[in-house]
N, CA, C and O atoms as a printed pandas DataFrame, in Angstrom:
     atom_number atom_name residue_name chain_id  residue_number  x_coord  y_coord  z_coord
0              1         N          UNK        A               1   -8.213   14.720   25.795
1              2        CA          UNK        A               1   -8.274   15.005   24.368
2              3         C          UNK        A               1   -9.158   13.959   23.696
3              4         O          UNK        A               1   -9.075   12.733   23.770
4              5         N          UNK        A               2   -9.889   14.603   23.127
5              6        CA          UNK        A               2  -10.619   13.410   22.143
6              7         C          UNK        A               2  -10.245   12.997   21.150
7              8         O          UNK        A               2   -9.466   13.618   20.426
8              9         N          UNK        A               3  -10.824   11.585   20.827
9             10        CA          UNK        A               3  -10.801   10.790   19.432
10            11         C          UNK        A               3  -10.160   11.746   18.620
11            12         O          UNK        A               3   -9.034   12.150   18.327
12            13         N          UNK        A               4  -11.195   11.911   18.412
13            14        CA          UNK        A               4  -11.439   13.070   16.902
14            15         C          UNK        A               4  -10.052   14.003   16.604
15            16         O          UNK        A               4   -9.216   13.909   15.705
16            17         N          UNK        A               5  -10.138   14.693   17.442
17            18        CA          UNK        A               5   -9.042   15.813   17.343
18            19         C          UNK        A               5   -7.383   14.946   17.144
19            20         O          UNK        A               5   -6.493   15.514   16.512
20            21         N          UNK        A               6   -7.097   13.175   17.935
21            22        CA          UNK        A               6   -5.762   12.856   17.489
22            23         C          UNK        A               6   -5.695   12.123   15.966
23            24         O          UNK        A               6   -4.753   11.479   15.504
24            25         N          UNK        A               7   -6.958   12.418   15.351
25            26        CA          UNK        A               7   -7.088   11.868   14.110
26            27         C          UNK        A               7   -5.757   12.351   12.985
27            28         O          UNK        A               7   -5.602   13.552   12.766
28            29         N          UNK        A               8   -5.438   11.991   12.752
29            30        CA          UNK        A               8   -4.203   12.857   11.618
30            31         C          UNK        A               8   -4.569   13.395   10.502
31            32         O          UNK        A               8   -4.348   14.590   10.304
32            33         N          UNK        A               9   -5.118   12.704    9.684
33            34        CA          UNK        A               9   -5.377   13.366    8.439
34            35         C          UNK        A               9   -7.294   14.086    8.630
35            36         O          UNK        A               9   -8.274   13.590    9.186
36            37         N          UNK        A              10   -7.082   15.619    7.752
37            38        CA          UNK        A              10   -7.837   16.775    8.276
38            39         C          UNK        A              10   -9.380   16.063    7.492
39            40         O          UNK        A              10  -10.389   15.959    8.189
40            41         N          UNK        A              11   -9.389   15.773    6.529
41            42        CA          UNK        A              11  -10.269   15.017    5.852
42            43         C          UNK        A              11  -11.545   13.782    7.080
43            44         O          UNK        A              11  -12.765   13.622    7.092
44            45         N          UNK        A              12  -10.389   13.191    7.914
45            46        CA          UNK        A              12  -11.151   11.994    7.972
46            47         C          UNK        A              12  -11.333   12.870    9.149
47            48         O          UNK        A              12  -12.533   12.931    9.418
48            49         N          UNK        A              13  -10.577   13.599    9.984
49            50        CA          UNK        A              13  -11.290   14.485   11.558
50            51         C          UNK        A              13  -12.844   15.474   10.893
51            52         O          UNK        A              13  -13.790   15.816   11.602
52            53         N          UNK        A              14  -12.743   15.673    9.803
53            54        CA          UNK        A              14  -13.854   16.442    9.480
54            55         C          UNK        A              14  -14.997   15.908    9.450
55            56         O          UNK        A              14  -16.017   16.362    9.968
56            57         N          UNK        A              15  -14.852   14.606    8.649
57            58        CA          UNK        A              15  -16.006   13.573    8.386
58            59         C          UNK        A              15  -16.318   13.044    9.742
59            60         O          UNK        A              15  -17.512   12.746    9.731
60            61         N          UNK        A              16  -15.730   12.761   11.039
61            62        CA          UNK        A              16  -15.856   12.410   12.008
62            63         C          UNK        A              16  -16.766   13.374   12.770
63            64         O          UNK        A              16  -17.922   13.087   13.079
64            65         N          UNK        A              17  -16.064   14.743   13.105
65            66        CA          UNK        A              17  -16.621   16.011   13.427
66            67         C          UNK        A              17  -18.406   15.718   12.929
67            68         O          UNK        A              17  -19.280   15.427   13.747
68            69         N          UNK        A              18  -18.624   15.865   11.550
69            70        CA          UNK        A              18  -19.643   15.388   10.983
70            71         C          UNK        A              18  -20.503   14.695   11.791
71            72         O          UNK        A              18  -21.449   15.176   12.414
72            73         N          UNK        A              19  -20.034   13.178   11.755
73            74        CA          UNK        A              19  -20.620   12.077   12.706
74            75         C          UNK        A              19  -20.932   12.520   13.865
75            76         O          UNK        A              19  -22.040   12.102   14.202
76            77         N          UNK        A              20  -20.452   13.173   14.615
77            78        CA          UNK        A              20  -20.727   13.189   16.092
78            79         C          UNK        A              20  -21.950   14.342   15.725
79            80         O          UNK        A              20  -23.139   14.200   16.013
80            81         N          UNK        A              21  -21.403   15.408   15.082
81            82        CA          UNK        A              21  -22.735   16.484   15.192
82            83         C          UNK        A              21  -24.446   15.506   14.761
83            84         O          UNK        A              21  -25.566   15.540   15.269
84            85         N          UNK        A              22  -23.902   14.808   13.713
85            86        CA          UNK        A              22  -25.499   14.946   12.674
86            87         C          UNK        A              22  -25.732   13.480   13.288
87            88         O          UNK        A              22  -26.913   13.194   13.093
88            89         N          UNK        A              23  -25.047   12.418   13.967
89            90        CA          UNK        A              23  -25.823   11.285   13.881
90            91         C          UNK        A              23  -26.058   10.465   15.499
91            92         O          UNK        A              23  -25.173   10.945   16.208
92            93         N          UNK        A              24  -26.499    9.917   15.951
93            94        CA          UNK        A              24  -27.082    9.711   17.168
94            95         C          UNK        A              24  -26.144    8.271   17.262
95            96         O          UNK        A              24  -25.862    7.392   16.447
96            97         N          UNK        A              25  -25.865    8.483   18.497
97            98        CA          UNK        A              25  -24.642    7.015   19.315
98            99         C          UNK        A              25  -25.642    5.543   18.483
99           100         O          UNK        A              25  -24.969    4.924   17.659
100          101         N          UNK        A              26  -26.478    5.253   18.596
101          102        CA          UNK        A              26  -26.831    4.408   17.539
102          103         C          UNK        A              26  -26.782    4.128   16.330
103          104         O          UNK        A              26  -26.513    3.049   15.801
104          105         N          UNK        A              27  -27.169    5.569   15.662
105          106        CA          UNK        A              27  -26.557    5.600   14.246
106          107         C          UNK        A              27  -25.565    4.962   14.211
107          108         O          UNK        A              27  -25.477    3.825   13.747
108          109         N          UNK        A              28  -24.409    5.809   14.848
109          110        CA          UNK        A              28  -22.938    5.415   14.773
110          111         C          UNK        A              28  -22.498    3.953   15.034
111          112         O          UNK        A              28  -21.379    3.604   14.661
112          113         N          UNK        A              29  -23.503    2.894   15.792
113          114        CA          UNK        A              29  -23.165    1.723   16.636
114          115         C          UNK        A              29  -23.604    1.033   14.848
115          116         O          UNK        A              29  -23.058    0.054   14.339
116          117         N          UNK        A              30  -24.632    1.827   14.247
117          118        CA          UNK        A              30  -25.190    0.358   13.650
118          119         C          UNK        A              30  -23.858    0.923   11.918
119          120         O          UNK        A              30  -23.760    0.245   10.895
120          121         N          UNK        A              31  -23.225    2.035   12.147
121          122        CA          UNK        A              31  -22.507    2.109   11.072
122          123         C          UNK        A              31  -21.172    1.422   11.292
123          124         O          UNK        A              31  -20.294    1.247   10.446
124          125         N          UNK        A              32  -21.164    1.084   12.487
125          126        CA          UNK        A              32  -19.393    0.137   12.703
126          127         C          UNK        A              32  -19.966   -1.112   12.158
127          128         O          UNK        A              32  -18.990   -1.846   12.003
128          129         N          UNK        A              33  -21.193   -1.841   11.727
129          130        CA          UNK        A              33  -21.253   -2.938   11.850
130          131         C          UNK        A              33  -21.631   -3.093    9.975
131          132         O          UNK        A              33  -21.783   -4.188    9.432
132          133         N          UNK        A              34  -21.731   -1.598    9.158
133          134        CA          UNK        A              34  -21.685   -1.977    7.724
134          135         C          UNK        A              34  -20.113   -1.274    7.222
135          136         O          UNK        A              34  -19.176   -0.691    7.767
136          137         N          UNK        A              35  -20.513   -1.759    5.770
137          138        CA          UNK        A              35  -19.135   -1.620    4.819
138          139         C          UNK        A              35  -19.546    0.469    4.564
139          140         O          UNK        A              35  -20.624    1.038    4.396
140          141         N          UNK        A              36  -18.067    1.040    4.659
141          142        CA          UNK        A              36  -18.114    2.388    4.440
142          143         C          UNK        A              36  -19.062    2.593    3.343
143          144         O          UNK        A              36  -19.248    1.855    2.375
144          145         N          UNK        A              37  -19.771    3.967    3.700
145          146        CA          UNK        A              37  -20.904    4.508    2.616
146          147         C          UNK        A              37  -20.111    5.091    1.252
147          148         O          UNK        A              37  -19.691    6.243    1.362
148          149         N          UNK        A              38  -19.880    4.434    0.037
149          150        CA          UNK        A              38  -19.165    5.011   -1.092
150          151         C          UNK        A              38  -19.964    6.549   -1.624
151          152         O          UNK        A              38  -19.551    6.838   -2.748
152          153         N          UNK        A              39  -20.912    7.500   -1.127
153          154        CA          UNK        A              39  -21.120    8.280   -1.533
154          155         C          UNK        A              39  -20.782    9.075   -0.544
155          156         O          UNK        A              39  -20.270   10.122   -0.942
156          157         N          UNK        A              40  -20.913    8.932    1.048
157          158        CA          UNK        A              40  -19.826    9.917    1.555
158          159         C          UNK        A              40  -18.865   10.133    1.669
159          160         O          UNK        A              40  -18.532   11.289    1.927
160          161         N          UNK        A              41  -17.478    8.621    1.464
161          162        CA          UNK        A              41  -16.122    8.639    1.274
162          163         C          UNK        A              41  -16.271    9.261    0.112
163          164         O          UNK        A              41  -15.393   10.122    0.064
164          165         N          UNK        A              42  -17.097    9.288   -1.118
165          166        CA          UNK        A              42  -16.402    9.826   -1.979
166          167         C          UNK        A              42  -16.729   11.591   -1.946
167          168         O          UNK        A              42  -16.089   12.266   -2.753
168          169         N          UNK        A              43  -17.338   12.033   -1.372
169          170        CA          UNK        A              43  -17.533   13.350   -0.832
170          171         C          UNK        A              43  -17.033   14.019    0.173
171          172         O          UNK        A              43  -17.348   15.193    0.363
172          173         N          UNK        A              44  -16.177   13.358    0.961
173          174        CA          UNK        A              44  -15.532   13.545    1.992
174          175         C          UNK        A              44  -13.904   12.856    1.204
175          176         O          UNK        A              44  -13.219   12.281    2.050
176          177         N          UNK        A              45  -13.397   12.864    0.039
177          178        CA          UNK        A              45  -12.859   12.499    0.134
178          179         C          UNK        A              45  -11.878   11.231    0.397
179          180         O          UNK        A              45  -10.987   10.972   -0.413
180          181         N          UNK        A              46  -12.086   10.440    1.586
181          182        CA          UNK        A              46  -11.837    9.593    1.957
182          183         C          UNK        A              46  -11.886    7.876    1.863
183          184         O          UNK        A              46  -12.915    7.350    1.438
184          185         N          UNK        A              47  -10.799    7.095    2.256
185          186        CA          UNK        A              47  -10.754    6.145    1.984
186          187         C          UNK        A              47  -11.922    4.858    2.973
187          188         O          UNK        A              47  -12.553    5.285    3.940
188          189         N          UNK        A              48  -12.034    3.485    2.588
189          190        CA          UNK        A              48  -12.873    2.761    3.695
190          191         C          UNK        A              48  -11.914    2.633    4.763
191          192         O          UNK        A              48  -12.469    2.124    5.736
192          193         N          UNK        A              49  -10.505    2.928    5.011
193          194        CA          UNK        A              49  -10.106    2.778    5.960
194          195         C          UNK        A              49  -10.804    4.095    7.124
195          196         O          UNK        A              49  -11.454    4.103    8.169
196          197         N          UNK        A              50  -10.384    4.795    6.473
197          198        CA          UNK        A              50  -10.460    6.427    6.904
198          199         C          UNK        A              50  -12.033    6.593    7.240
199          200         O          UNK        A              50  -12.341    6.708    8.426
200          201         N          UNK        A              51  -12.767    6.604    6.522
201          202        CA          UNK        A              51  -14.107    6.305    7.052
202          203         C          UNK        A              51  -14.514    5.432    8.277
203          204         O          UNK        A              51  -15.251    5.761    9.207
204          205         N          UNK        A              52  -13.761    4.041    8.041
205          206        CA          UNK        A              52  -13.982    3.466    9.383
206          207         C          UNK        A              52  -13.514    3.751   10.892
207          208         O          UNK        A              52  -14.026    3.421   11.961
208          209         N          UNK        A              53  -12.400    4.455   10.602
209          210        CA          UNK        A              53  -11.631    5.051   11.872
210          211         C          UNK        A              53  -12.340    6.763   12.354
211          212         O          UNK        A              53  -12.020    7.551   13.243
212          213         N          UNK        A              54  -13.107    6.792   11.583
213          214        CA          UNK        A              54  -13.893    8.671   11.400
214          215         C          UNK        A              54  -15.548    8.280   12.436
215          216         O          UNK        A              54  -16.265    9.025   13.104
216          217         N          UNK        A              55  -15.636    6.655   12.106
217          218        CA          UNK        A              55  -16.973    6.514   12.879
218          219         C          UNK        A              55  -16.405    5.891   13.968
219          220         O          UNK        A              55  -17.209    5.824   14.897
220          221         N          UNK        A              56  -15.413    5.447   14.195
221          222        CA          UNK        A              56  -14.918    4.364   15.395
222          223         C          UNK        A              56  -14.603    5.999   16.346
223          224         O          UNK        A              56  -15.202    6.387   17.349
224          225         N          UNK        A              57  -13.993    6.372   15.942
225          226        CA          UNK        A              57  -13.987    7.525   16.743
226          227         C          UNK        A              57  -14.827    8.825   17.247
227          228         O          UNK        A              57  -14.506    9.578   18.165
228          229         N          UNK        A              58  -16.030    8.905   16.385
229          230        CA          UNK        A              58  -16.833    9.579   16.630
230          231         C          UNK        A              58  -17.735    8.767   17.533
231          232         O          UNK        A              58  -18.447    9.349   18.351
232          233         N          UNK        A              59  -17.737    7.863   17.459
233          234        CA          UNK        A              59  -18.436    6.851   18.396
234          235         C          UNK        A              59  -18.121    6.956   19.423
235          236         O          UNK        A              59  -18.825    7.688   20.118
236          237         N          UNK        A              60  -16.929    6.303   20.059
237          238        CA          UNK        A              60  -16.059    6.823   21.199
238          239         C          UNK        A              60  -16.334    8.497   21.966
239          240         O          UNK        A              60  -16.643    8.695   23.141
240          241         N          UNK        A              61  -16.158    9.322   21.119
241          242        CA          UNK        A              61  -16.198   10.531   21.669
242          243         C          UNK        A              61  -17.644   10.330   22.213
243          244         O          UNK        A              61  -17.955   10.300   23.404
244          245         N          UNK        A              62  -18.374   10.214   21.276
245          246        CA          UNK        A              62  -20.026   10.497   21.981
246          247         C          UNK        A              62  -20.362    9.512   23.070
247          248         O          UNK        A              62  -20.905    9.698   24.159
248          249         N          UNK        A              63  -19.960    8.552   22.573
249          250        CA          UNK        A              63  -20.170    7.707   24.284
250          251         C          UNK        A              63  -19.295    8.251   25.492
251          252         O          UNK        A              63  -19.413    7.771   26.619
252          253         N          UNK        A              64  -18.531    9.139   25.235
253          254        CA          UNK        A              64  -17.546    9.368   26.498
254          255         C          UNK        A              64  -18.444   10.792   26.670
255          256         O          UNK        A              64  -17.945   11.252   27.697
256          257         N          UNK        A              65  -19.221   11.505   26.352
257          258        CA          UNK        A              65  -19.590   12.704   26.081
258          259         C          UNK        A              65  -21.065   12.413   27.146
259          260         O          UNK        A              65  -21.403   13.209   28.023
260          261         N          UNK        A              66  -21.746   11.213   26.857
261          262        CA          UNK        A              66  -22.899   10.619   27.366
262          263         C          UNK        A              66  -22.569    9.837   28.513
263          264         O          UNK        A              66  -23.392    9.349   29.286
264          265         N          UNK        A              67  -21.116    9.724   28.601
265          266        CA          UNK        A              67  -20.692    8.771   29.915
266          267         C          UNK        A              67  -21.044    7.552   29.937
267          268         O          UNK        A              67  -21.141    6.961   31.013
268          269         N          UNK        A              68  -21.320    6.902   28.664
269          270        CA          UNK        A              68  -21.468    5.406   28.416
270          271         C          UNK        A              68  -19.885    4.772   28.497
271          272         O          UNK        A              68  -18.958    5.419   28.008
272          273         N          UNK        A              69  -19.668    3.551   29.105
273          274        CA          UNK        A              69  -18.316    2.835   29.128
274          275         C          UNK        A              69  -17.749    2.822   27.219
275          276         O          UNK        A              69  -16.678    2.306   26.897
């Protein structure tokens, strides 16, 4: 089972879903390392927690998807 899908709240699995489709395992590497984007939490709803756990996990999935450790 992936990341994504044991996410709980439907909001932050969506925004994640998101991540994995539209942004490339780099994207995602260099977004764990800034502060959540306030124009997609606030379009998605979501909090900087929730955002951060939406890329930590979309991250994960795609590296397990690419077979990176």
């Amino acid at each position: 089972m992936s990341l994504i899908e044991q996410l709980s709240d439907e909001r932050t699995r969506a925004f994640a879903q998101h991540c994995i489709e539209k942004k490339s395992t780099e994207e995602l590497r260099e977004m764990t390392n800034t502060a959540g984007d306030e124009s997609e939490m606030k379009h998605w709803e979501i909090s900087q927690g929730q955002w951060e756990e939406a890329v930590a996990a979309a991250l994960a999935d795609q590296e397990a998807q690419e077979g990176e450790p």
